[in-house]
C-alpha positions as CSV (number, residue, x, y, z in Angstrom):
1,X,-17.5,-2.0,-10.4
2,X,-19.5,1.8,-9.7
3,X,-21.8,1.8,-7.2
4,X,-24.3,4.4,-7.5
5,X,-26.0,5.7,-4.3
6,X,-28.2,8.4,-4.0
7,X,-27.4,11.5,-2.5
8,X,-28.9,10.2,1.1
9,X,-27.8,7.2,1.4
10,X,-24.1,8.3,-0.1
11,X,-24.0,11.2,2.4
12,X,-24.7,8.4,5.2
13,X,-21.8,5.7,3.6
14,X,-19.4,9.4,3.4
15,X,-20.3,9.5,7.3
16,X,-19.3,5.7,7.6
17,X,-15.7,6.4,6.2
18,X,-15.2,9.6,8.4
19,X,-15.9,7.6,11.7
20,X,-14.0,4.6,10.4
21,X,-10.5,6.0,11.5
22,X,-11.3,6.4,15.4
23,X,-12.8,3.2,15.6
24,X,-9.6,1.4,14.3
25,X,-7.6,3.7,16.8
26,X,-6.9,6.9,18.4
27,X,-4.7,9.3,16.4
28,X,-0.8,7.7,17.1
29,X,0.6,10.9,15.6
30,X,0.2,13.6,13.1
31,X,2.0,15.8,10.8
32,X,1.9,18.6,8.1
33,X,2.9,19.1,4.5
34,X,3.7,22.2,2.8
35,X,2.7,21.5,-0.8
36,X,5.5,24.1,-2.1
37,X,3.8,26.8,-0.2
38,X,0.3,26.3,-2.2
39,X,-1.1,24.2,0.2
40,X,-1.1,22.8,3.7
41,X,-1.8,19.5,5.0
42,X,-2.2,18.1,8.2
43,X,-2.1,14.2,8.1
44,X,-3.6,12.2,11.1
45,X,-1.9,9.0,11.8
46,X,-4.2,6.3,13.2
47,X,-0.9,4.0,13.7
48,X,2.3,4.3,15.5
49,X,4.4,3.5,12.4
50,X,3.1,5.7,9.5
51,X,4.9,9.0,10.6
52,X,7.8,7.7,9.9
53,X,7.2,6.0,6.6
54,X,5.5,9.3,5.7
55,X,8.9,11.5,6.6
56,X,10.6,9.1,3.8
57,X,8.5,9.0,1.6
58,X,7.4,12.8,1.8
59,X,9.9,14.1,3.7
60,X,11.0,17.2,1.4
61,X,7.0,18.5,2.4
62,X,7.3,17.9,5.7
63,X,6.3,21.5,7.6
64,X,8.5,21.7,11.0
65,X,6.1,24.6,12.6
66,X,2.5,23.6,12.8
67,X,0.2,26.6,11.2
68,X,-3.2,26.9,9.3
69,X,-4.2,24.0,6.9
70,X,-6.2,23.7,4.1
71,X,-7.1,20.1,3.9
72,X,-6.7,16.8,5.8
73,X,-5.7,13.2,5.5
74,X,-6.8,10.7,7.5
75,X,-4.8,7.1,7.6
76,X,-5.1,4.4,9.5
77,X,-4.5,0.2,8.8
78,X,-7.7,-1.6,7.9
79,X,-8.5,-5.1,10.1
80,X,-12.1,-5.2,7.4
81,X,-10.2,-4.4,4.6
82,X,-11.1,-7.4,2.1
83,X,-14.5,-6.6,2.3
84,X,-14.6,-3.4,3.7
85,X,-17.5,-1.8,1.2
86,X,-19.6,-4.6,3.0
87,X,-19.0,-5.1,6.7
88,X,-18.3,-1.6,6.9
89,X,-20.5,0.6,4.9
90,X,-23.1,-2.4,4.9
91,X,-23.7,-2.0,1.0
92,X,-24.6,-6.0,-0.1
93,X,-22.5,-5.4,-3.2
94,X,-20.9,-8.5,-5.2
95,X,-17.9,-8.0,-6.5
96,X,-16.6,-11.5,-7.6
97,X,-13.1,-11.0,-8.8
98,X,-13.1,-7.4,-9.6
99,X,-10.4,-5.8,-7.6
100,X,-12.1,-2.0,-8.5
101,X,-15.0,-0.1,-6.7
102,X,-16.3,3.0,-7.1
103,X,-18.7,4.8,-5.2
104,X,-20.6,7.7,-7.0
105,X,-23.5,9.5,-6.0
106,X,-26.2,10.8,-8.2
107,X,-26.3,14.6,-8.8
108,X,-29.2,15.1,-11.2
109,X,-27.9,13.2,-14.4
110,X,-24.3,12.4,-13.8
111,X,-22.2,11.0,-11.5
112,X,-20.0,12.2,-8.4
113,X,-17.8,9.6,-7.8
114,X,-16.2,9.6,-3.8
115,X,-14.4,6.7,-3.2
116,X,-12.3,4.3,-5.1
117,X,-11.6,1.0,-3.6
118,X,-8.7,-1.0,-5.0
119,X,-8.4,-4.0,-3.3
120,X,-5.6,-5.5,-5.6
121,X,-3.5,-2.6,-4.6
122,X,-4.1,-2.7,-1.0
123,X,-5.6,0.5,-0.5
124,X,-9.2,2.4,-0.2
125,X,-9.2,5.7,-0.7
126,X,-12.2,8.3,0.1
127,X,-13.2,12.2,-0.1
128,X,-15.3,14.4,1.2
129,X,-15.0,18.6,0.3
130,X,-11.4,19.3,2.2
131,X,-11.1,15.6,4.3
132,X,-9.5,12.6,2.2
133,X,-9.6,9.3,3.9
134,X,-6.5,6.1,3.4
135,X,-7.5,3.0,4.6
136,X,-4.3,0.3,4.2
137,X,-4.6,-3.3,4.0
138,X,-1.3,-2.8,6.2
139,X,1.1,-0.4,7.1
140,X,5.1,-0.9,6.1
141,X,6.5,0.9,3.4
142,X,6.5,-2.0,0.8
143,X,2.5,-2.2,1.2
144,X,2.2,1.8,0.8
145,X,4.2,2.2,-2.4
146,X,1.5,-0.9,-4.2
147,X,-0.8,1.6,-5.3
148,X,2.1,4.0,-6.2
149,X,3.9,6.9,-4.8
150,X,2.0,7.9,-1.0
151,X,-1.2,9.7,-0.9
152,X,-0.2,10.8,-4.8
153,X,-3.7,10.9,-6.5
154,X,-5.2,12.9,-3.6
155,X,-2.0,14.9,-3.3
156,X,-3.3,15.9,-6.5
157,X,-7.0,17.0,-6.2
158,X,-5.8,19.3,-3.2
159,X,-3.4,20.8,-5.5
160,X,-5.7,21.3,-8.3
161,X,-6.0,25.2,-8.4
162,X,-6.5,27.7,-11.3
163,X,-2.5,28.2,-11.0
164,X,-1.3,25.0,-9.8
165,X,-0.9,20.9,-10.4
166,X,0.5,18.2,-8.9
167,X,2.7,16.8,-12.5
168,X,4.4,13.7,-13.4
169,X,7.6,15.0,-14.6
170,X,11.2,15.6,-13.2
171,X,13.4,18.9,-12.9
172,X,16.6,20.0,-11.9
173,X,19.1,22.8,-12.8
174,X,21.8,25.2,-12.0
175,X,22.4,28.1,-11.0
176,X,18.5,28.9,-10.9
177,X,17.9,28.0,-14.1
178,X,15.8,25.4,-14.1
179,X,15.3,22.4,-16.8
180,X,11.3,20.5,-16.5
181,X,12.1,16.7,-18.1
182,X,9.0,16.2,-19.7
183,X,8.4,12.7,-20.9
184,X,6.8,9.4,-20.1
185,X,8.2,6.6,-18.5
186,X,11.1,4.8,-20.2
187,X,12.5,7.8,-22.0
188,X,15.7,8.4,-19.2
189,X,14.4,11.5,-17.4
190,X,14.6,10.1,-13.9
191,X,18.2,8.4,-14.6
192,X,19.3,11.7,-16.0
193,X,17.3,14.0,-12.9
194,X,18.9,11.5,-10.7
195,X,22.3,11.0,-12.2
196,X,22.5,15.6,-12.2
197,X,21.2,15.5,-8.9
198,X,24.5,13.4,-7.9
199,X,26.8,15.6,-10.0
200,X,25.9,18.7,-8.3
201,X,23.0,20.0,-9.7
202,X,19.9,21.6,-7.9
203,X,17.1,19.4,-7.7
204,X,13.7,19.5,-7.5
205,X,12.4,16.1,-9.0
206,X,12.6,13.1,-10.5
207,X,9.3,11.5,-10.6
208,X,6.3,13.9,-9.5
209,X,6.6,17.9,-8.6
210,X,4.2,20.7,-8.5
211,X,4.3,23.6,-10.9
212,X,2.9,27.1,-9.6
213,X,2.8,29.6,-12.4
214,X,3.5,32.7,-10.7
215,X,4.5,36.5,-11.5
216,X,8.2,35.2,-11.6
217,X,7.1,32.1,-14.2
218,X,6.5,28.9,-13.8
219,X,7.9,27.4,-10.5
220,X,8.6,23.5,-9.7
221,X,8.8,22.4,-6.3
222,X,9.5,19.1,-5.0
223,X,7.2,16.8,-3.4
224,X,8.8,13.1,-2.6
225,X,12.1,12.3,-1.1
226,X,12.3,8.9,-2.8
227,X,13.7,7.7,-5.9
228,X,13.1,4.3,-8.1
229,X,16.0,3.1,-9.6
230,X,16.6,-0.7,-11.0
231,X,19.2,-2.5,-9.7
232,X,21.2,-2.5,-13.0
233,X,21.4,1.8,-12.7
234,X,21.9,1.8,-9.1
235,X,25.0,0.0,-9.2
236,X,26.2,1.8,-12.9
237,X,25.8,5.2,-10.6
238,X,28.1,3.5,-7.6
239,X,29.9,4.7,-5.9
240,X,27.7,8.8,-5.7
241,X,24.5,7.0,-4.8
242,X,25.7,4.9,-1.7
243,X,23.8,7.4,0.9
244,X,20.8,6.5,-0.4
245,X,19.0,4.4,2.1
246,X,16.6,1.5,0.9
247,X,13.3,1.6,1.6
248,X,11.6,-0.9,0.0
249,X,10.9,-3.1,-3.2
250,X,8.3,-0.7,-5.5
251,X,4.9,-2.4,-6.3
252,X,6.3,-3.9,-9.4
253,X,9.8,-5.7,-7.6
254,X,11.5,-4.8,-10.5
255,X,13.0,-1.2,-8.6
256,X,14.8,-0.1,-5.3
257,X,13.1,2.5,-3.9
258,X,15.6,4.7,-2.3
259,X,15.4,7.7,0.4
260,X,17.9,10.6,-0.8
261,X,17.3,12.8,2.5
262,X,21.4,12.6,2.2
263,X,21.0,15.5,-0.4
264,X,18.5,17.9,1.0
265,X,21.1,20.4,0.8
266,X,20.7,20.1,-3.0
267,X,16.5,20.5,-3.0
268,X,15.3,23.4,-4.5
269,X,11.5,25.2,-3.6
270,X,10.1,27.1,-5.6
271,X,12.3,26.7,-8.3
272,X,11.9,28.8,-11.7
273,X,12.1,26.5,-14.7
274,X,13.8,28.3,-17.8
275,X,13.3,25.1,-20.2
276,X,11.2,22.6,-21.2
277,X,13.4,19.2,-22.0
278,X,11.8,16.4,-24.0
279,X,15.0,13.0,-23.6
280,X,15.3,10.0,-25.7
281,X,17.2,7.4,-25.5
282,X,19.3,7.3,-28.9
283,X,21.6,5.6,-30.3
284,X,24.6,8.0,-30.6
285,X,28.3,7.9,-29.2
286,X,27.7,11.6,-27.5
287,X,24.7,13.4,-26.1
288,X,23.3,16.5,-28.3
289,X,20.8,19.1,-27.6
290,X,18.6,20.1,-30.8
291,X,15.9,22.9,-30.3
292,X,12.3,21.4,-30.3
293,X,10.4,21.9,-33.8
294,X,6.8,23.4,-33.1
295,X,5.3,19.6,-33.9
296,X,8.0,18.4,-31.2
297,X,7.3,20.7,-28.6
298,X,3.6,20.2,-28.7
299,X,4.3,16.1,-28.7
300,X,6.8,16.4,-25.4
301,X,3.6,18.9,-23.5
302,X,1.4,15.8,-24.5
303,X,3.6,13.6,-22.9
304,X,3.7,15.0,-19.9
305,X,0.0,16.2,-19.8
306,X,-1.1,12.6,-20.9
307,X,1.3,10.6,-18.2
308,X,0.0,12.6,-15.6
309,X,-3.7,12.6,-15.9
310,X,-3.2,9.1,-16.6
311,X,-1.2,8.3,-13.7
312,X,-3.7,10.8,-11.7
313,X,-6.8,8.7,-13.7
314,X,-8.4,12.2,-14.6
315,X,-8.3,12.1,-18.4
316,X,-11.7,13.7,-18.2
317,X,-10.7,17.1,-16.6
318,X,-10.5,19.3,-20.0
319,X,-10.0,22.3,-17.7
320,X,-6.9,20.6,-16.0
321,X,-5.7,19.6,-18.9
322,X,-5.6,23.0,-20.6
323,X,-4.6,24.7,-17.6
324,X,-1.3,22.6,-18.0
325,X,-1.0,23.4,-21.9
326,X,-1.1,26.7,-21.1
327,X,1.6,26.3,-18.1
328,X,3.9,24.4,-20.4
329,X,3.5,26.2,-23.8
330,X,5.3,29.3,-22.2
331,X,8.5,27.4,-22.2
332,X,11.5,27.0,-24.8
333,X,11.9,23.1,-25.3
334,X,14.4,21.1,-26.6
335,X,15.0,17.6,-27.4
336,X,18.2,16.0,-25.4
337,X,19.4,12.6,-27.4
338,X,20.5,10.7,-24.4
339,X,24.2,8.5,-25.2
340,X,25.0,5.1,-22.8
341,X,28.0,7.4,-21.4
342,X,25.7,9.0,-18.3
343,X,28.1,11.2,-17.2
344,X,28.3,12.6,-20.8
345,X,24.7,13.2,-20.9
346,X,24.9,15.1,-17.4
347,X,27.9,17.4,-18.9
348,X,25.8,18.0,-22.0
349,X,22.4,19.0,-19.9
350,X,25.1,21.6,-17.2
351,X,26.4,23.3,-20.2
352,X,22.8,23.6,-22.0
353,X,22.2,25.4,-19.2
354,X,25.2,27.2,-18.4
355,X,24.5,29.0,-21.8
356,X,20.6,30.1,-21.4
């Protein structure tokens, strides 16, 4: 359901939202993330518990000095949250089953929307100019990760610049050479970012991580300090993954999330990336790395531009989407054919690199 307000009466529901937070409770704590030195965030915790869940979940952002800040997030557990667009914001709207509202207002002919609602998911989420609001239906870390990774979708608007994205993608390397998995889900880049991570490589990512291009190239940096990993691959990689700490069921119940604080020795900032890498699971006794025709390159950037604005639900910003075409299209990309031997495809990967 969209619900389009005019620009009064959507400027008066924005002012609803802001005061929303302090009338659920004072701020319990707060916090700031350095968005690989792009951005800065300070996060204002309107419950005693979400600090915490944030340093696992977000923990390789967390800034240790508080500074400037460029935009805020306010966070706090909702007691109105199954009708919250109603006895909140007073807007009389019926929603019968759908679990979806939107909140746009009019500017001239189109649309601006500001909130998104999803009430299946357990989370409302709001944004006005540098302010983005979370309202949670409750606050544990199984509850947070139902609408997916923490704060990710306006993780990504804040770092929407001309030279930078928020990306869903996975990278790791060695010796500062830096290998960007490109590849939607199911093709084995986070069992093989994962799997190099515990084998000694330097790691940035196995899920989402923000690219900078910069006078040095492109740069990856990390963002979350949790992996997803089914049960099946977390006990095929034990022993090496036995410091990872639970955390909690993902929205699905069909993975482990798992905090990997244990190697933030191993995270890399800033990180250049030297290759593009486009996996596939194949069926072949050994791993082999084959160059990327000019057809396959162009189909593993479309991969990973399409699986993040879909994950990010902005298939509609053409700017964004050529701004990451052009980000990716400066890269050398090959095609890894990924064998059931994991340690095999980790060797093949080091030695790929080794050689650039």
């Amino acid at each position: 359901m969209i619900a389009s307000l005019s620009a009064g009466h959507a400027a008066a529901t924005a002012a609803l939202i802001r005061d929303r937070a302090g009338k659920t409770g004072p701020v319990a704590d707060e916090l700031y993330l350095d968005l690989g030195g792009i951005k800065r965030v300070r996060v204002l915790c309107h419950h005693p518990e979400l600090k915490e869940i944030i340093i696992r979940h977000l923990g390789f952002c967390v800034a240790s000095v508080e500074g400037g800040f460029d935009a805020v997030i306010h966070a706090w557990e909702e007691p109105l949250y199954n009708d919250f667009h109603n006895e909140v914001l007073g807007l009389g709207l019926e929603r019968g089953d759908d679990p979806y509202v939107l909140l746009a207002r009019k500017e001239g002919g189109s649309l601006d929307i500001f909130a998104e609602f999803e009430y299946g998911a357990g989370v409302l989420r709001a944004w006005d100019g540098d302010d983005y609001y979370f309202a949670f239906e409750r606050i544990d870390d199984e509850s947070l990760l139902r609408p997916g990774h923490l704060f990710v979708k306006s993780l990504y608007k804040i770092l929407n610049t001309p030279s930078s994205s928020l990306v869903h993608g996975a990278c790791v390397g060695v010796d500062g050479k830096g290998a960007l998995l490109c590849a939607r889900g199911g093709r084995g880049k986070s069992t093989l970012a994962v799997s190099a991570m515990l084998k000694g490589f330097e790691y940035v990512s196995d899920d989402y991580l923000i690219l900078e291009r910069s006078d040095r190239g492109l740069l990856a940096s990390p963002m979350y300090s949790v992996i997803a990993l089914s049960p099946g691959m977390r006990r095929r990689l034990s022993p090496d993954i036995a410091p990872a700490a639970f955390v909690a069921d993902n929205a699905k119940k069909d993975k482990l999330v798992l905090n990997i604080s244990a190697w933030s020795d191993s995270v890399r900032r800033r990180y250049p990336v030297r290759i593009g890498l486009f996996p596939e699971i194949a069926d072949v006794s050994e791993p082999e790395v084959i160059p990327c025709s000019a057809v396959e390159k162009g189909k593993a950037i479309t991969h990973m531009v399409h699986s993040t604005m879909t994950q990010m639900l902005d298939q509609g910003d053409a700017a964004a989407v050529v701004k990451l075409v052009n980000m990716l299209n400066s890269l050398d990309f090959y095609r890894i054919l990924l064998s059931p031997d994991i340690l095999g495809n980790v060797e093949c990967l080091r030695n790929l690199l080794k050689n650039i």
